[in-house]
Biopython code that builds the backbone (N, CA, C, O; Angstrom):
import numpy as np
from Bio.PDB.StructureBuilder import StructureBuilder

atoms = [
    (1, "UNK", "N", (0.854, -1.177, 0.000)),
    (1, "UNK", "CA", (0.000, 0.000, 0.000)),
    (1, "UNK", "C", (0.899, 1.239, 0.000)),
    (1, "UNK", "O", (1.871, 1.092, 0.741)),
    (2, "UNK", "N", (0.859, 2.075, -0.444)),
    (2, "UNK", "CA", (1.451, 3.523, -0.804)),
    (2, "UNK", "C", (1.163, 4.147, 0.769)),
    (2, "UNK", "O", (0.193, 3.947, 1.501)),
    (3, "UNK", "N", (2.335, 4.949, 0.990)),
    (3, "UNK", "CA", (2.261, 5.436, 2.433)),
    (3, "UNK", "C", (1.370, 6.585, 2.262)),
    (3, "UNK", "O", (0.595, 6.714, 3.209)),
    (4, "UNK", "N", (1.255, 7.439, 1.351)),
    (4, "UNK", "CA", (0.286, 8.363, 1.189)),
    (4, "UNK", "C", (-1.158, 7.785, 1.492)),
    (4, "UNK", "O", (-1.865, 8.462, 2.239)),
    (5, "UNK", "N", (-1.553, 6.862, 1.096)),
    (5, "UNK", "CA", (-3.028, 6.084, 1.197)),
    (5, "UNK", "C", (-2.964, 5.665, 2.402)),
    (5, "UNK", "O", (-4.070, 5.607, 2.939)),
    (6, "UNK", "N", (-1.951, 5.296, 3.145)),
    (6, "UNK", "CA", (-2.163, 4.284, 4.323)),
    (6, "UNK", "C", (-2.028, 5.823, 5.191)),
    (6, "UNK", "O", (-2.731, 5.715, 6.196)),
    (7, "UNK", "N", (-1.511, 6.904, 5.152)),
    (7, "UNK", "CA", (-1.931, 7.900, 6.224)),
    (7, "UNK", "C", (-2.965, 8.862, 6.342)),
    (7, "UNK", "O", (-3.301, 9.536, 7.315)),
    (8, "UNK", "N", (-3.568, 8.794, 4.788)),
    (8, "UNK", "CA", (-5.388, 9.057, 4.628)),
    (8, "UNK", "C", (-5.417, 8.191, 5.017)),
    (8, "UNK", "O", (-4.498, 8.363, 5.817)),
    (9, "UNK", "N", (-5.835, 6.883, 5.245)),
    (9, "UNK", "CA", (-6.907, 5.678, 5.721)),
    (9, "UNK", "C", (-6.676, 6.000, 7.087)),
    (9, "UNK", "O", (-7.699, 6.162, 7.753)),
    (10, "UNK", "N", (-5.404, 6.156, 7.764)),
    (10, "UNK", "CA", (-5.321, 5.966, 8.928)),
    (10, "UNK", "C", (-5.815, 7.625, 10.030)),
    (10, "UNK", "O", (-6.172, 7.709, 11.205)),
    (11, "UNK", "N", (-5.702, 8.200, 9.455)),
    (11, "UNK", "CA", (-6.189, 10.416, 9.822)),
    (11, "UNK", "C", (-7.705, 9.663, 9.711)),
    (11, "UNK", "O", (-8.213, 9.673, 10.832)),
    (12, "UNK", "N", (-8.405, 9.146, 8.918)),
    (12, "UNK", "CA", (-9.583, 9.312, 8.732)),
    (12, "UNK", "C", (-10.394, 8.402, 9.676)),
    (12, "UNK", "O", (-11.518, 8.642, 10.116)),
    (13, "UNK", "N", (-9.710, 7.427, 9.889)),
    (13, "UNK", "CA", (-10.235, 6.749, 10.779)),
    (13, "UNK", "C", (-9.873, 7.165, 12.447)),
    (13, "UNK", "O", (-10.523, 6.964, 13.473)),
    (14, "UNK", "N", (-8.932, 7.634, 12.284)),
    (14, "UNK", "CA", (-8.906, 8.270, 13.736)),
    (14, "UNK", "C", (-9.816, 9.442, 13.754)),
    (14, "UNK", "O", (-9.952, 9.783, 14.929)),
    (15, "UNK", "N", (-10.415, 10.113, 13.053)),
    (15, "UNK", "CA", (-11.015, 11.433, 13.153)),
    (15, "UNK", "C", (-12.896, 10.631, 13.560)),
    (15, "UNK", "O", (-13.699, 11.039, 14.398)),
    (16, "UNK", "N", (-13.044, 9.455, 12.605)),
    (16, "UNK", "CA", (-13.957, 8.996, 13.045)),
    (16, "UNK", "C", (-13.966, 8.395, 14.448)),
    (16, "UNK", "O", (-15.068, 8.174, 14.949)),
    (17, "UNK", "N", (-13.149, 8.183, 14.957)),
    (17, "UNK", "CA", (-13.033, 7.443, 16.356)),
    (17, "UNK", "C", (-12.961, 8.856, 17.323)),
    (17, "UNK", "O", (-13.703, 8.828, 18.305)),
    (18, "UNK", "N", (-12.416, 9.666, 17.198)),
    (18, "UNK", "CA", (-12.938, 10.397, 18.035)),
    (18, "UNK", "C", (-14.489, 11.125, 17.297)),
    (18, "UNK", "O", (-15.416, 11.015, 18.099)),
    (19, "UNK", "N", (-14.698, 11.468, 16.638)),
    (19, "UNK", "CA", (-16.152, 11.979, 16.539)),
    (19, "UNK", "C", (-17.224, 10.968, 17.362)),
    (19, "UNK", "O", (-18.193, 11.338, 18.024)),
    (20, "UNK", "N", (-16.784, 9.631, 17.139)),
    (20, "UNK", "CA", (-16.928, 8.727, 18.197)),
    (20, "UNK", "C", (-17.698, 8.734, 19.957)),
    (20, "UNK", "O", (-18.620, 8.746, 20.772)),
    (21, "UNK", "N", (-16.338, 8.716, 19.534)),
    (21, "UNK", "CA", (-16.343, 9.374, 21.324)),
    (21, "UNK", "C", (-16.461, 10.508, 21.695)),
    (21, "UNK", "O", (-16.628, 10.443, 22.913)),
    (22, "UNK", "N", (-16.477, 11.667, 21.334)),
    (22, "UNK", "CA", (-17.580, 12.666, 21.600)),
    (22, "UNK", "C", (-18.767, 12.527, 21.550)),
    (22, "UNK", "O", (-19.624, 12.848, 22.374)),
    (23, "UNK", "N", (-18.878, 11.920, 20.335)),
    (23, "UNK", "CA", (-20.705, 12.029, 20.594)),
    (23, "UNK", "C", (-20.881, 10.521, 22.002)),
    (23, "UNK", "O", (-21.759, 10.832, 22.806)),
    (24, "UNK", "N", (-20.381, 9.451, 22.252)),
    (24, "UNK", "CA", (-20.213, 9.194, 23.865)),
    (24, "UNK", "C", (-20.487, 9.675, 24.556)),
    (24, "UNK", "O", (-21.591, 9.666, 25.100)),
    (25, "UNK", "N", (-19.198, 10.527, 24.888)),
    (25, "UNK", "CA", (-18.616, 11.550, 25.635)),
    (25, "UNK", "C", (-20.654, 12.277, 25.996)),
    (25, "UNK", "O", (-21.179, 12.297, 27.109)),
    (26, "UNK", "N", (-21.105, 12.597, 25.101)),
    (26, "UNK", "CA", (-21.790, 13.893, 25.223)),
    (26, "UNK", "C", (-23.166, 13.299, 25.367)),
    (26, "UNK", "O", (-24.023, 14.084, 25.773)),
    (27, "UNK", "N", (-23.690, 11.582, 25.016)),
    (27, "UNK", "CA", (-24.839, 11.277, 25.290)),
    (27, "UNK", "C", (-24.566, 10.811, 26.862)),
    (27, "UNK", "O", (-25.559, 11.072, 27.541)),
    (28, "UNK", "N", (-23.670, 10.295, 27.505)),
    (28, "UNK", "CA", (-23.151, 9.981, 28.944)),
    (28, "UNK", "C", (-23.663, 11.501, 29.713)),
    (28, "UNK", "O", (-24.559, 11.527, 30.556)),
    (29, "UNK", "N", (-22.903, 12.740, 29.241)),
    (29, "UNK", "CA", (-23.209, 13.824, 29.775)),
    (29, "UNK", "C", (-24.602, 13.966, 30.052)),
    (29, "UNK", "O", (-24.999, 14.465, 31.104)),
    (30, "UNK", "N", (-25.419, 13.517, 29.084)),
    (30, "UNK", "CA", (-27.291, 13.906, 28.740)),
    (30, "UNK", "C", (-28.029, 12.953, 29.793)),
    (30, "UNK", "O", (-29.049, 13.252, 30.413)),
    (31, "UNK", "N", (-27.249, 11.626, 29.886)),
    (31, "UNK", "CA", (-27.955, 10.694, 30.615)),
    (31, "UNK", "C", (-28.496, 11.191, 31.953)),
    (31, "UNK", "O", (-27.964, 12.180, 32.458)),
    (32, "UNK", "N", (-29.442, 10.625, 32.523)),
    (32, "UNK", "CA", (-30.126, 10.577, 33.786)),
    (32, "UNK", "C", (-28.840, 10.062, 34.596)),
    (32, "UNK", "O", (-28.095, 9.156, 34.222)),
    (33, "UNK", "N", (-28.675, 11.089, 36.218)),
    (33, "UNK", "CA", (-27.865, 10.915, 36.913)),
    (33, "UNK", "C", (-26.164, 11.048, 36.557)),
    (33, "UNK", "O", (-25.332, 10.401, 37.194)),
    (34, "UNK", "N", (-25.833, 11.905, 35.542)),
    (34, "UNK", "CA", (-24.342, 11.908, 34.715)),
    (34, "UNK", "C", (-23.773, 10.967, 34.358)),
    (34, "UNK", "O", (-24.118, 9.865, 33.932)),
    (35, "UNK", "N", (-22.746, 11.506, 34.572)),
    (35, "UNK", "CA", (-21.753, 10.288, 34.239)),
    (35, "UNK", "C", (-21.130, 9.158, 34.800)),
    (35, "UNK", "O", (-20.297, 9.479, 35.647)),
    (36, "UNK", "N", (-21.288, 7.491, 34.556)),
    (36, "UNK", "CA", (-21.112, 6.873, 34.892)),
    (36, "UNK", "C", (-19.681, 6.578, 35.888)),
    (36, "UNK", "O", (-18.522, 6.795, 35.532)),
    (37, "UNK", "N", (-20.126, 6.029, 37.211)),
    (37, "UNK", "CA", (-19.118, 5.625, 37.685)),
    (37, "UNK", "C", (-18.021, 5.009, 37.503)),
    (37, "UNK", "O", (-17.027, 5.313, 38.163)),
    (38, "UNK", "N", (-18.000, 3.994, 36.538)),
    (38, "UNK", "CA", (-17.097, 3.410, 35.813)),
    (38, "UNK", "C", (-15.941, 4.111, 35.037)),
    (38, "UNK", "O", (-14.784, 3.703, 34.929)),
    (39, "UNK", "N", (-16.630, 5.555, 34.377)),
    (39, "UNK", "CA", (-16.174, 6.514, 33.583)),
    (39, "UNK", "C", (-14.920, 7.068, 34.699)),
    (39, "UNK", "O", (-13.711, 7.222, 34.524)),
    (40, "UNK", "N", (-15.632, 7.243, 35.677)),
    (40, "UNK", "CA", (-14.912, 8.610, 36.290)),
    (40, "UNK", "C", (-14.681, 10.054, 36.426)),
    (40, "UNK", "O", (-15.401, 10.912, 35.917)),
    (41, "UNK", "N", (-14.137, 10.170, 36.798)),
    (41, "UNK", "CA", (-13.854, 12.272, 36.569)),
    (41, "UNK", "C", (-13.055, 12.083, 35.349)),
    (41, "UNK", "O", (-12.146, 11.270, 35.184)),
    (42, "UNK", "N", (-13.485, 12.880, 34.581)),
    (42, "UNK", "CA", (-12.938, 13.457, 33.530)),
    (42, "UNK", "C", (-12.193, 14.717, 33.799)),
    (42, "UNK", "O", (-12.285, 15.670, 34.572)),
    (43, "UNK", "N", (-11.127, 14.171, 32.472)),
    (43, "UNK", "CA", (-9.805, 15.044, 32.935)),
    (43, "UNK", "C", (-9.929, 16.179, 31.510)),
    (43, "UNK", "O", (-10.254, 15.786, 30.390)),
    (44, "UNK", "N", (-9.600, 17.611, 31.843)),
    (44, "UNK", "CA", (-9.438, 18.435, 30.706)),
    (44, "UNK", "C", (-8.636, 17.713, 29.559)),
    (44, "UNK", "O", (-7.666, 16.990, 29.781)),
    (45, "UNK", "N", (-9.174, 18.002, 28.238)),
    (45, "UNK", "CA", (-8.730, 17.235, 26.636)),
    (45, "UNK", "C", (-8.252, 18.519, 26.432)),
    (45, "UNK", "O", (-8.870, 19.568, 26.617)),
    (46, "UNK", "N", (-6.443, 18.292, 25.807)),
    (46, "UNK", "CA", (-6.309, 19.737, 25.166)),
    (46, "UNK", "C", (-5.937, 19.333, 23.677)),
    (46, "UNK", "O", (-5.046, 18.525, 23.413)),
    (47, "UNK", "N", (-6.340, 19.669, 23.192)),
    (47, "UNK", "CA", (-6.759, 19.348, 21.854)),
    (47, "UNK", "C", (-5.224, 19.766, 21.055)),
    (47, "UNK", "O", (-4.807, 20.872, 21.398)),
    (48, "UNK", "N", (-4.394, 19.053, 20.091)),
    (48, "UNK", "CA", (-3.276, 19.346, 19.562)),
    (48, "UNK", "C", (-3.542, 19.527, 18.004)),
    (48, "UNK", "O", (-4.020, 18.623, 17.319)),
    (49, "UNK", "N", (-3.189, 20.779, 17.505)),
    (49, "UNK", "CA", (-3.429, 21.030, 16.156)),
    (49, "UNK", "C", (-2.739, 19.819, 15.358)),
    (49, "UNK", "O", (-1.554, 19.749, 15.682)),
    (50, "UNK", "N", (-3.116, 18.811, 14.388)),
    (50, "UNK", "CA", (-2.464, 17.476, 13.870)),
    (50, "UNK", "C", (-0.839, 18.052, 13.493)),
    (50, "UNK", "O", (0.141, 17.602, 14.086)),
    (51, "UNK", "N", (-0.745, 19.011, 12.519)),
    (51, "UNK", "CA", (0.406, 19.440, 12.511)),
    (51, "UNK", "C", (1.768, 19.858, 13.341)),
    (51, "UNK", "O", (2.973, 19.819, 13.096)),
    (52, "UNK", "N", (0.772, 20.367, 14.692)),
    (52, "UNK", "CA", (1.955, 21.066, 15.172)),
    (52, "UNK", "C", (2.428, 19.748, 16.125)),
    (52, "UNK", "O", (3.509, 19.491, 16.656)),
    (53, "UNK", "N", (0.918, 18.909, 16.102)),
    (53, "UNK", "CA", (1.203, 17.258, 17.499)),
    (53, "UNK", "C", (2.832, 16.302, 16.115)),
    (53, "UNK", "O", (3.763, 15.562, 16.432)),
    (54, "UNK", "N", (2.481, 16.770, 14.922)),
    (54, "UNK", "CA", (3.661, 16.070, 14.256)),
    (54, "UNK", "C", (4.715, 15.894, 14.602)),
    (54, "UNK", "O", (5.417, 14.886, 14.679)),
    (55, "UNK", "N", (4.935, 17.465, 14.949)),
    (55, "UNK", "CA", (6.362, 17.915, 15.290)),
    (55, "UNK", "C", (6.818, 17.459, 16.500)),
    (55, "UNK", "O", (8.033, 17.322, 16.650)),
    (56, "UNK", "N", (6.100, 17.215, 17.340)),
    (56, "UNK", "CA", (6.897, 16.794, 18.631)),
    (56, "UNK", "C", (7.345, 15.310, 18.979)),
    (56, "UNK", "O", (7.967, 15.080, 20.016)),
]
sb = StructureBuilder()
sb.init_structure("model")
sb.init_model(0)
sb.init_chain("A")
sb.init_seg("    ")
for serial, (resi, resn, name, xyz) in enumerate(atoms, 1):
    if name == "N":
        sb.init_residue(resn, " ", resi, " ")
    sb.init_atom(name, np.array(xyz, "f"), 0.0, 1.0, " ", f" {name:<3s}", serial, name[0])
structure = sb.get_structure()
């Protein structure tokens, strides 16, 4: 497979996995009584621009 194709396949599927889990993330929030115990406290997400998370 061409590395160009295999890092679209692979960006795209991670972008779906988190859209994912936000929308999770955000029906857990909606639920009756919050968020599950199991879950836990949630910790601040700081979000890394893809480019600049490259570089490091």
């Amino acid at each position: 497979m061409h590395p160009d194709l295999f890092l679209t396949i692979y960006r795209q599927q991670e972008r779906e996995l988190e859209q994912r889990l936000l929308q999770r993330f955000a029906a857990d929030e909606r639920a009756p009584g919050g968020p599950t115990k199991a879950r836990g406290l949630r910790v601040a997400h700081i979000r890394l621009h893809r480019k600049g998370a490259a570089r490091l």
